[in-house]
PDB file with one MODEL, atoms N, CA, C and O in Angstrom:
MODEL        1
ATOM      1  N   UNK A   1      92.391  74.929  54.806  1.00  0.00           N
ATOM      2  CA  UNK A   1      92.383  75.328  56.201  1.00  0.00           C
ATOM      3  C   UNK A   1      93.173  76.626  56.384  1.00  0.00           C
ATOM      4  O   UNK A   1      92.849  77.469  57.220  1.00  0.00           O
ATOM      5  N   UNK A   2      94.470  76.780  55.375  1.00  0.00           N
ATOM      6  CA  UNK A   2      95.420  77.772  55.929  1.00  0.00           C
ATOM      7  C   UNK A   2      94.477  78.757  55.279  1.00  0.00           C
ATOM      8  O   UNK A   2      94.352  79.710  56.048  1.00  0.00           O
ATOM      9  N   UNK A   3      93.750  78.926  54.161  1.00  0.00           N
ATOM     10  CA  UNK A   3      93.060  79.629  53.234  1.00  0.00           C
ATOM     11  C   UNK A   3      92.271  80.299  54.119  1.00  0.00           C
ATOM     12  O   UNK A   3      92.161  81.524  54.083  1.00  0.00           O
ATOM     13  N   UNK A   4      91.682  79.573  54.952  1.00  0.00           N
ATOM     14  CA  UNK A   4      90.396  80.126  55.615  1.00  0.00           C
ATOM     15  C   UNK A   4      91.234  80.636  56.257  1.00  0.00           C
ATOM     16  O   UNK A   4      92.044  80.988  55.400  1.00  0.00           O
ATOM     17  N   UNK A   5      91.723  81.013  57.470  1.00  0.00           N
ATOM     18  CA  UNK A   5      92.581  81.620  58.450  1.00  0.00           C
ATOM     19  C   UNK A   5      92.723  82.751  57.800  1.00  0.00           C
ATOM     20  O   UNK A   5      92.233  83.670  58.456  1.00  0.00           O
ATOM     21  N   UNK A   6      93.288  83.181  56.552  1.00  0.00           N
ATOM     22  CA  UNK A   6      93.868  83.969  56.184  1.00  0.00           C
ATOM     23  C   UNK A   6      93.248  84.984  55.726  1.00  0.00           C
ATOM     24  O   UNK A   6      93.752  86.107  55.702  1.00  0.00           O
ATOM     25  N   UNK A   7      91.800  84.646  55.207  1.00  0.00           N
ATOM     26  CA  UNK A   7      90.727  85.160  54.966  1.00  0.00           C
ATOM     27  C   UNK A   7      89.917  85.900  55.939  1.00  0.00           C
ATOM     28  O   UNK A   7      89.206  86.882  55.729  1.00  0.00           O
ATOM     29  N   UNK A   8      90.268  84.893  57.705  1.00  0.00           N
ATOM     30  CA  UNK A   8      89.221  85.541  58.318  1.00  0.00           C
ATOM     31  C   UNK A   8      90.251  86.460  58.975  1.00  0.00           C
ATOM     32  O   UNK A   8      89.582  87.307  59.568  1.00  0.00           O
ATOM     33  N   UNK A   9      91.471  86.695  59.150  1.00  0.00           N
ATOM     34  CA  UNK A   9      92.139  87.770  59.575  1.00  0.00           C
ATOM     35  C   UNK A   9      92.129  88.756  58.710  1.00  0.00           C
ATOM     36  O   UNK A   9      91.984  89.830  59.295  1.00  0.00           O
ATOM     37  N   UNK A  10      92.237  88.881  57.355  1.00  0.00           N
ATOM     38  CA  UNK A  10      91.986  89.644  56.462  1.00  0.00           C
ATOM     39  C   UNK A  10      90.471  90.569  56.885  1.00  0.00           C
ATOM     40  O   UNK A  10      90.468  91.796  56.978  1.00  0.00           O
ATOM     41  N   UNK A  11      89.455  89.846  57.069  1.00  0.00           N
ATOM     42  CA  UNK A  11      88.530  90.287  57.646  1.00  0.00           C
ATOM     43  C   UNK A  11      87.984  90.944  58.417  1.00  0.00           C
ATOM     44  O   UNK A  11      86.916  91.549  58.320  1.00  0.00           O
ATOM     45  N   UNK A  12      89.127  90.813  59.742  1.00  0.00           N
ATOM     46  CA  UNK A  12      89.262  91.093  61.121  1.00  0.00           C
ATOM     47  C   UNK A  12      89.860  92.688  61.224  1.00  0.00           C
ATOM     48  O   UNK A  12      89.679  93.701  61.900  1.00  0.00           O
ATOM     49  N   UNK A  13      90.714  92.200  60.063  1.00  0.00           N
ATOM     50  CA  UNK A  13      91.717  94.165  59.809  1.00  0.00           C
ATOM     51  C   UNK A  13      91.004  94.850  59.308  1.00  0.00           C
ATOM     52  O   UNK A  13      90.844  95.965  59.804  1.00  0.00           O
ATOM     53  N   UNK A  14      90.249  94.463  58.074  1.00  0.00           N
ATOM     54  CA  UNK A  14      89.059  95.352  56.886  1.00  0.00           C
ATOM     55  C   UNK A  14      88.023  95.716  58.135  1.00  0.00           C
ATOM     56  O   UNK A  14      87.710  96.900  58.256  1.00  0.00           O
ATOM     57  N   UNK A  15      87.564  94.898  58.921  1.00  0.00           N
ATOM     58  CA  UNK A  15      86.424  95.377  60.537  1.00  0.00           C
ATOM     59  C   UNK A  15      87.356  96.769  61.036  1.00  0.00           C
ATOM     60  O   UNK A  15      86.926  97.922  60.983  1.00  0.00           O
ATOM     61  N   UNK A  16      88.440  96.454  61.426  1.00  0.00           N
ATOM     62  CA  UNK A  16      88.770  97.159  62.596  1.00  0.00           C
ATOM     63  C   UNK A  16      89.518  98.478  61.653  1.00  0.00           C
ATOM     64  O   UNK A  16      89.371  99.545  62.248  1.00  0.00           O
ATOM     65  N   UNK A  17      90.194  98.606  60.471  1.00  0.00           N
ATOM     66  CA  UNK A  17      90.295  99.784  59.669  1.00  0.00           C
ATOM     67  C   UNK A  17      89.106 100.429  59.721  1.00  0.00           C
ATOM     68  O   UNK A  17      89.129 101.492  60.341  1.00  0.00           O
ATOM     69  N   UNK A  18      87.439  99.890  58.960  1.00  0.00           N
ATOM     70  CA  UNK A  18      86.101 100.215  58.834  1.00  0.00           C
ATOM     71  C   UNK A  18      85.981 100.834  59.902  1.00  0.00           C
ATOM     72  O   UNK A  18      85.700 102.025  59.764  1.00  0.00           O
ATOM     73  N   UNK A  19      86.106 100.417  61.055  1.00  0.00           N
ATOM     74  CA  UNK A  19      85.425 101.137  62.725  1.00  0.00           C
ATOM     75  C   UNK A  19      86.190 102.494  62.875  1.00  0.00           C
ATOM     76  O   UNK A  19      85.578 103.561  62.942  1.00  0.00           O
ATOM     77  N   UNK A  20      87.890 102.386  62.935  1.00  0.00           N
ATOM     78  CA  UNK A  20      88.643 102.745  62.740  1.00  0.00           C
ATOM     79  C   UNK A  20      88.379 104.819  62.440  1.00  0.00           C
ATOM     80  O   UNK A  20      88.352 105.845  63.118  1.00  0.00           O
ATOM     81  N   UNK A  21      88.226 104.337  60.792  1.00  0.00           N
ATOM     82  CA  UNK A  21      88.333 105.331  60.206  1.00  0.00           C
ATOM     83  C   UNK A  21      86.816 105.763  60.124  1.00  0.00           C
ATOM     84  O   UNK A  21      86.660 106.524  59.169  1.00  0.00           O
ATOM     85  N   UNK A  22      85.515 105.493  60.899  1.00  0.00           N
ATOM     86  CA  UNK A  22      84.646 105.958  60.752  1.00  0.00           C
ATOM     87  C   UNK A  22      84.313 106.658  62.353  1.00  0.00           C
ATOM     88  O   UNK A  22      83.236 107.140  62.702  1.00  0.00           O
ATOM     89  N   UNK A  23      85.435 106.563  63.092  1.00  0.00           N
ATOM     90  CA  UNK A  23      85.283 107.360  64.235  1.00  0.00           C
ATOM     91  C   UNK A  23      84.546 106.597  65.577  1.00  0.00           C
ATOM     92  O   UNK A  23      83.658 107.115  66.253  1.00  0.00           O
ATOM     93  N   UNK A  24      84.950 105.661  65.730  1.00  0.00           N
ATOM     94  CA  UNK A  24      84.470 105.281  66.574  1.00  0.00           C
ATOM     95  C   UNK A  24      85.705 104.501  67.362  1.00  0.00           C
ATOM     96  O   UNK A  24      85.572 103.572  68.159  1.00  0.00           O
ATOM     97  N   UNK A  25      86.676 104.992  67.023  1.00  0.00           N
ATOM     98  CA  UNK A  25      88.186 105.020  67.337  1.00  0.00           C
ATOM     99  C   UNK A  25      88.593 105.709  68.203  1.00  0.00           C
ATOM    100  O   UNK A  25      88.983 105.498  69.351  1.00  0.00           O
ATOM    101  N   UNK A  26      88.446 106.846  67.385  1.00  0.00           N
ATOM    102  CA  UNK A  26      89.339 108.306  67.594  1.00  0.00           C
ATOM    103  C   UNK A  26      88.716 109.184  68.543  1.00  0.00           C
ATOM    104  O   UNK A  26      87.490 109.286  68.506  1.00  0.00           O
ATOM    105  N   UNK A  27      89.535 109.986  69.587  1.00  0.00           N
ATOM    106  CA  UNK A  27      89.222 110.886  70.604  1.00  0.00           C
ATOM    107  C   UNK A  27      87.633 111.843  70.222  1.00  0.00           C
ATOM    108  O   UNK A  27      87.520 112.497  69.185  1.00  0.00           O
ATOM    109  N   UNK A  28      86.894 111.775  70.928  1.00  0.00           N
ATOM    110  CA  UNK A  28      85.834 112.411  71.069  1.00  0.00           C
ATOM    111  C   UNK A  28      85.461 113.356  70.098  1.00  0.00           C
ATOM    112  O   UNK A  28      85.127 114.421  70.616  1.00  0.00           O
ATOM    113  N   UNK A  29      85.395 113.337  68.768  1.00  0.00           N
ATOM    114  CA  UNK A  29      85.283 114.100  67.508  1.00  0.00           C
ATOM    115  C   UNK A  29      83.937 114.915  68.308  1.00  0.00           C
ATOM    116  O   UNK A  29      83.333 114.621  69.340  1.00  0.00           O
ATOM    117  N   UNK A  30      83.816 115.754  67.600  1.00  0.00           N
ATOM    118  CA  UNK A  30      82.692 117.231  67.958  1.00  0.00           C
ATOM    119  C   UNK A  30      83.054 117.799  68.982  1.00  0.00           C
ATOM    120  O   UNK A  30      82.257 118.626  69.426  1.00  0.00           O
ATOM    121  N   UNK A  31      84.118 117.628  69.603  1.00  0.00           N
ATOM    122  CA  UNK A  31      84.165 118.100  71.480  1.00  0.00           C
ATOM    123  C   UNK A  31      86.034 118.466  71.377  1.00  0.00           C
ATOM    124  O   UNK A  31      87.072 117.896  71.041  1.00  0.00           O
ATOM    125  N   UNK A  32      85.543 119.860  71.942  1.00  0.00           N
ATOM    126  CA  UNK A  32      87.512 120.270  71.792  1.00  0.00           C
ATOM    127  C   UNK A  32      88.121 119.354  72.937  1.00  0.00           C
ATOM    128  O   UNK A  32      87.391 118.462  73.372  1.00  0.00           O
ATOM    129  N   UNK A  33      89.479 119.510  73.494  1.00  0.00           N
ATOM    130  CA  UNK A  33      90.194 118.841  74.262  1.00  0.00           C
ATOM    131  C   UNK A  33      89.570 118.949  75.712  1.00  0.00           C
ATOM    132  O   UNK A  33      89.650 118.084  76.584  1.00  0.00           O
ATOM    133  N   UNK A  34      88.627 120.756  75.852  1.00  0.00           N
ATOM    134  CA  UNK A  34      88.918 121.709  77.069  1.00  0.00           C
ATOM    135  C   UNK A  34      87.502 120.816  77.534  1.00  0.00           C
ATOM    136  O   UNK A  34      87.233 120.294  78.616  1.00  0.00           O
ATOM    137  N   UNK A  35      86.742 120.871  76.282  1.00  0.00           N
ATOM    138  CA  UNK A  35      85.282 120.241  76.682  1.00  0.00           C
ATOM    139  C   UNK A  35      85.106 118.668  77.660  1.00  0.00           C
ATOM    140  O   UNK A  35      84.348 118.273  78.547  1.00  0.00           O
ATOM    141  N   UNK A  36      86.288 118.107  76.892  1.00  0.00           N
ATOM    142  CA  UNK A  36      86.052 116.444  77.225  1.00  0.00           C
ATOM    143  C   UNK A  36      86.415 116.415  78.649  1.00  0.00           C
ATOM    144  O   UNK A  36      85.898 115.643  79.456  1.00  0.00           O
ATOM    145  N   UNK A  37      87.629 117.576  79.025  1.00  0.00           N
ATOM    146  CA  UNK A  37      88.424 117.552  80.022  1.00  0.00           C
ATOM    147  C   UNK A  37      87.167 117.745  81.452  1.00  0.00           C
ATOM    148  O   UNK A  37      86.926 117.044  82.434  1.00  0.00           O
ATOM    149  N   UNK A  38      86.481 119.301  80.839  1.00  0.00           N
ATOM    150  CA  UNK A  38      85.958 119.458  81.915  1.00  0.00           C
ATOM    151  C   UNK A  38      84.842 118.422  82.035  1.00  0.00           C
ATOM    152  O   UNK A  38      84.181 118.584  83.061  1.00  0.00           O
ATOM    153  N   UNK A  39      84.445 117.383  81.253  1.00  0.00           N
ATOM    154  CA  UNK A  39      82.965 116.566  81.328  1.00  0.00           C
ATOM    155  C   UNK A  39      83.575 114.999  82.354  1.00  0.00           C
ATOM    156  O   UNK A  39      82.980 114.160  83.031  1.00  0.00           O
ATOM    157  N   UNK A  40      85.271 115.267  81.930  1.00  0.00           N
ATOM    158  CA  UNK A  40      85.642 113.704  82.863  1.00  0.00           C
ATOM    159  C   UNK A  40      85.868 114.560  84.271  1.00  0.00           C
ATOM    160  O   UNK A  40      85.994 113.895  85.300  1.00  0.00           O
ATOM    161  N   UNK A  41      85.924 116.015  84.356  1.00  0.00           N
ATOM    162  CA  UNK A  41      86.183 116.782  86.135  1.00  0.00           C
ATOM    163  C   UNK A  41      84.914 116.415  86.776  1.00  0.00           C
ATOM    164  O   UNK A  41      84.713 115.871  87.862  1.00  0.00           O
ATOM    165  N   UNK A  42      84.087 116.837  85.858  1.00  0.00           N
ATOM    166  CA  UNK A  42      82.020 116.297  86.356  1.00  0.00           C
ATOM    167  C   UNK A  42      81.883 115.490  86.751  1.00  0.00           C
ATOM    168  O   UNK A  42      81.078 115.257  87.653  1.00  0.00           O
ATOM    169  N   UNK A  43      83.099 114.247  85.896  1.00  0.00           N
ATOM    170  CA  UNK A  43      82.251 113.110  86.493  1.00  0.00           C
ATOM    171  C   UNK A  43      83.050 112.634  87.446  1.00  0.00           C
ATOM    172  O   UNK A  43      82.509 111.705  88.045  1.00  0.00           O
ATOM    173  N   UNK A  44      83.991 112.861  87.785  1.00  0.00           N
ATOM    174  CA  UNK A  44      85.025 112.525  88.886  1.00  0.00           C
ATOM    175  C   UNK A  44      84.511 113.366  90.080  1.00  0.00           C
ATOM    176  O   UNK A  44      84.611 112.628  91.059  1.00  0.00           O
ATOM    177  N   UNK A  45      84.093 114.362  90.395  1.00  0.00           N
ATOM    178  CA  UNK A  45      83.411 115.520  91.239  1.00  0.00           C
ATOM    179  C   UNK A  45      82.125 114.846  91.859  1.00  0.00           C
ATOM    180  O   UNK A  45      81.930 114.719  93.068  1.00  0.00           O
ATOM    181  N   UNK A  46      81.287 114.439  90.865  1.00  0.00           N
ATOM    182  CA  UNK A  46      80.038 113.505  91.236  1.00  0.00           C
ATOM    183  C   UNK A  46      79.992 112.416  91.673  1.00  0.00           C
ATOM    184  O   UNK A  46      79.102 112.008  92.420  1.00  0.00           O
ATOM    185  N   UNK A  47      81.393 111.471  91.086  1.00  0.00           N
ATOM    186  CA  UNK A  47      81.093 110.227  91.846  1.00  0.00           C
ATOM    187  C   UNK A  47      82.184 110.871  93.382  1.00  0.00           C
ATOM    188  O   UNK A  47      82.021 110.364  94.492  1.00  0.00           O
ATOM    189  N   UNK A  48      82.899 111.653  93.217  1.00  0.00           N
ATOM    190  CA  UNK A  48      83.286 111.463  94.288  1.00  0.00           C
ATOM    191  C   UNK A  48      82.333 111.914  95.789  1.00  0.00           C
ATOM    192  O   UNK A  48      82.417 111.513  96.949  1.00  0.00           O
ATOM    193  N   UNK A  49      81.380 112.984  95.077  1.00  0.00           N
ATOM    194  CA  UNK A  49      80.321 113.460  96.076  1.00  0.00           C
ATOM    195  C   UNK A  49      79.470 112.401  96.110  1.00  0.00           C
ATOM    196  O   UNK A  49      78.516 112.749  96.806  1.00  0.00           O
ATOM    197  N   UNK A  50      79.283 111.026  95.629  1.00  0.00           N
ATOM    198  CA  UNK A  50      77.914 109.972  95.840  1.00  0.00           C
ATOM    199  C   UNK A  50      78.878 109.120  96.559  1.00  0.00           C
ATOM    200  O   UNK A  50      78.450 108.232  97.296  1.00  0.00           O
ATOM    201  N   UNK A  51      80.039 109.295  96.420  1.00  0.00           N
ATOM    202  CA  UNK A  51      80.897 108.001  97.426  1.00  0.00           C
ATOM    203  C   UNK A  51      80.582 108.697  98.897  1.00  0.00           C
ATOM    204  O   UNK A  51      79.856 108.165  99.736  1.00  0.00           O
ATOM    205  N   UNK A  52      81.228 109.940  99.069  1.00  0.00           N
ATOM    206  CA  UNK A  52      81.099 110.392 100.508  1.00  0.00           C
ATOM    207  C   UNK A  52      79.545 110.674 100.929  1.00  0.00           C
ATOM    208  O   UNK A  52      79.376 110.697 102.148  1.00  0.00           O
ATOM    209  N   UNK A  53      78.427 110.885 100.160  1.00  0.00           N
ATOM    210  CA  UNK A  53      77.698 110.504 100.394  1.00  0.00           C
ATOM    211  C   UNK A  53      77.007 108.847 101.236  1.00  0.00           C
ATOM    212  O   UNK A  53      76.213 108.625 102.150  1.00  0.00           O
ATOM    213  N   UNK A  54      77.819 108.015 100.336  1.00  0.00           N
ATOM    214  CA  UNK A  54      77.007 107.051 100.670  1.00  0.00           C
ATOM    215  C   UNK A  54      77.627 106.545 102.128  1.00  0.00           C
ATOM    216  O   UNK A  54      76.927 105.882 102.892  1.00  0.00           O
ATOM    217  N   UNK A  55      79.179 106.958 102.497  1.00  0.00           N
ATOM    218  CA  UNK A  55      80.240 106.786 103.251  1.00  0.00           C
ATOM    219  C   UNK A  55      79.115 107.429 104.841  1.00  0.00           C
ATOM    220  O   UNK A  55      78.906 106.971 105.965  1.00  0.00           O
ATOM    221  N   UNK A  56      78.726 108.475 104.207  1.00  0.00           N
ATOM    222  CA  UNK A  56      78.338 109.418 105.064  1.00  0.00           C
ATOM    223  C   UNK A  56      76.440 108.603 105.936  1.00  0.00           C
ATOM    224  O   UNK A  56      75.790 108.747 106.972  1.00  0.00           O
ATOM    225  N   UNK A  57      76.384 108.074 105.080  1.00  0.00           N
ATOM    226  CA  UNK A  57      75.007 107.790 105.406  1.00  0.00           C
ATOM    227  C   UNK A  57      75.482 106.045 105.706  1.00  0.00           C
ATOM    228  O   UNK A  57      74.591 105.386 106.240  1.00  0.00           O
ATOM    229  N   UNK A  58      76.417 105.511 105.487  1.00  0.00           N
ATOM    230  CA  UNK A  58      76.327 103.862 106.434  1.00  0.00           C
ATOM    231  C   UNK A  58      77.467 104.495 107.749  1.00  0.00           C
ATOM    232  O   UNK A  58      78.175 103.541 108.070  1.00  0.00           O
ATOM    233  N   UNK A  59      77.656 105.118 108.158  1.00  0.00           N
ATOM    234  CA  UNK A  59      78.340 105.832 109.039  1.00  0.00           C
ATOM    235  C   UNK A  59      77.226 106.324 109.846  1.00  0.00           C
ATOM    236  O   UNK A  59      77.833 106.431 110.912  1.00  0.00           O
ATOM    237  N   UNK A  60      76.267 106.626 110.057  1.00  0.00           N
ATOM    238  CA  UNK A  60      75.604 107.568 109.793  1.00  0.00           C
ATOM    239  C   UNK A  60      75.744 108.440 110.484  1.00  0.00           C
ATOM    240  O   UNK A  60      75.639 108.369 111.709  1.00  0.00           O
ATOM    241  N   UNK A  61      76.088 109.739 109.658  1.00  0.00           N
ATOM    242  CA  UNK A  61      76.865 110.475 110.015  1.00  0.00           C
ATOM    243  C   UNK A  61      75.638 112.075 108.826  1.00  0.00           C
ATOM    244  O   UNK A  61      75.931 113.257 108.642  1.00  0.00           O
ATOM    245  N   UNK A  62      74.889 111.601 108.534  1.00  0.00           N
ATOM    246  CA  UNK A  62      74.366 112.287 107.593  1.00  0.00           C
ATOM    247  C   UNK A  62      73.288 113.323 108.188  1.00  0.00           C
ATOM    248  O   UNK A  62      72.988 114.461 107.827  1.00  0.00           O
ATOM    249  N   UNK A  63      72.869 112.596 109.121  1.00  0.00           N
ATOM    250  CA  UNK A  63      72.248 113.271 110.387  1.00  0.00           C
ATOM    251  C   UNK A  63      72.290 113.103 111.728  1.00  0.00           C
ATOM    252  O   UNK A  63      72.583 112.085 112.353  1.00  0.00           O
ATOM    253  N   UNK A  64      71.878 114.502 112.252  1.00  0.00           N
ATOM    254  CA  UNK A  64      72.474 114.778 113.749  1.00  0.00           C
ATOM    255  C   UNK A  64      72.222 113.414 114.728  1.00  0.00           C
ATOM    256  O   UNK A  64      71.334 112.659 114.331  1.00  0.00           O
ATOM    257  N   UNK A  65      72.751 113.133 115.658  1.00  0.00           N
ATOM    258  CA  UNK A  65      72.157 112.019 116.600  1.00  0.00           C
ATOM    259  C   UNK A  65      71.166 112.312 117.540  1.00  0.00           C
ATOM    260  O   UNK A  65      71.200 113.405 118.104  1.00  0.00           O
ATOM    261  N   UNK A  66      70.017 111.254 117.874  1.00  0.00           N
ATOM    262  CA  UNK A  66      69.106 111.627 118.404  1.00  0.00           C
ATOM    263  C   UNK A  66      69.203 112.256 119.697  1.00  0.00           C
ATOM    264  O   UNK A  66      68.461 113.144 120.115  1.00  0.00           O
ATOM    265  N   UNK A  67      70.403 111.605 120.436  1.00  0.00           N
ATOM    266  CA  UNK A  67      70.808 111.595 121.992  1.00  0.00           C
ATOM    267  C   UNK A  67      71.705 112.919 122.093  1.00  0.00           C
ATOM    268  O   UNK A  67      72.378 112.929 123.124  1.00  0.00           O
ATOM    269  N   UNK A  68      71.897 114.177 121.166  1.00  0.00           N
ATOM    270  CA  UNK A  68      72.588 115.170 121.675  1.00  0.00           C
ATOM    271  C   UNK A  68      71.366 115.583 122.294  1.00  0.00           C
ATOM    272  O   UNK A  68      70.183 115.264 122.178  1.00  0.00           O
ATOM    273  N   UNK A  69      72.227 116.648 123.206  1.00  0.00           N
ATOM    274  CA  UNK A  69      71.052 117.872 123.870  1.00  0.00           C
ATOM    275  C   UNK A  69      71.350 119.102 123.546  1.00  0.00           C
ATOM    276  O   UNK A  69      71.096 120.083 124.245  1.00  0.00           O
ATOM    277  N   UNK A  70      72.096 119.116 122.097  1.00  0.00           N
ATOM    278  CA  UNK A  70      71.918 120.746 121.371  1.00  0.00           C
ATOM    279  C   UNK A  70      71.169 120.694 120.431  1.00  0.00           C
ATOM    280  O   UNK A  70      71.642 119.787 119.748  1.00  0.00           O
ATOM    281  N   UNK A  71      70.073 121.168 119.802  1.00  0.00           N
ATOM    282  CA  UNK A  71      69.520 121.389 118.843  1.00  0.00           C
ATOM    283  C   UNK A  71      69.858 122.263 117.877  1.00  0.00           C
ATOM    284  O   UNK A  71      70.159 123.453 117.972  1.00  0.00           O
ATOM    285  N   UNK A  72      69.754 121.315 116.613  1.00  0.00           N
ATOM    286  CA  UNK A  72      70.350 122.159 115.432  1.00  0.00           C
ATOM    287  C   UNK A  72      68.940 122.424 115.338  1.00  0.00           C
ATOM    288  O   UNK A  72      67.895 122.037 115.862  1.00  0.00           O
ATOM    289  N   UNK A  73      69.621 123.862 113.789  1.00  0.00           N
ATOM    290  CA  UNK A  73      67.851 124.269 113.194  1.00  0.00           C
ATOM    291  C   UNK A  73      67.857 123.571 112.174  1.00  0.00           C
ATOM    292  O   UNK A  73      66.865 123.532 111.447  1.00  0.00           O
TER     293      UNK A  73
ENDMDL
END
């Protein structure tokens, strides 16, 4: 019983060294620091424009109201 245990943690480390050292670990290999930086600004920029988006449209606030009496163009 203790045999087996010892075996399957042995196992568990040889997995996670294997993953490890084949990069699927480690910070964004092919992509400098400046690259990754600006791709997480993108995506923080976008969701933040689909939040106020969506904010904007159950509000609705996305278009003019029917009942003004100024006309936009």
């Amino acid at each position: 019983m203790k045999n087996k245990i010892v075996v399957s943690l042995l196992v568990v480390v040889l997995l996670a060294l294997t993953v490890m050292s084949t990069g699927c670990f480690f910070d964004q290999q092919g992509k400098t620091a400046g690259e990754v930086n600006r791709d997480h600004m993108r995506t923080l920029r976008v969701n933040q424009e689909q939040l106020m988006s969506d904010i904007d449209e159950a509000l609705f606030l996305d278009k003019p109201s029917s009942l003004s009496e100024k006309q936009l163009p």
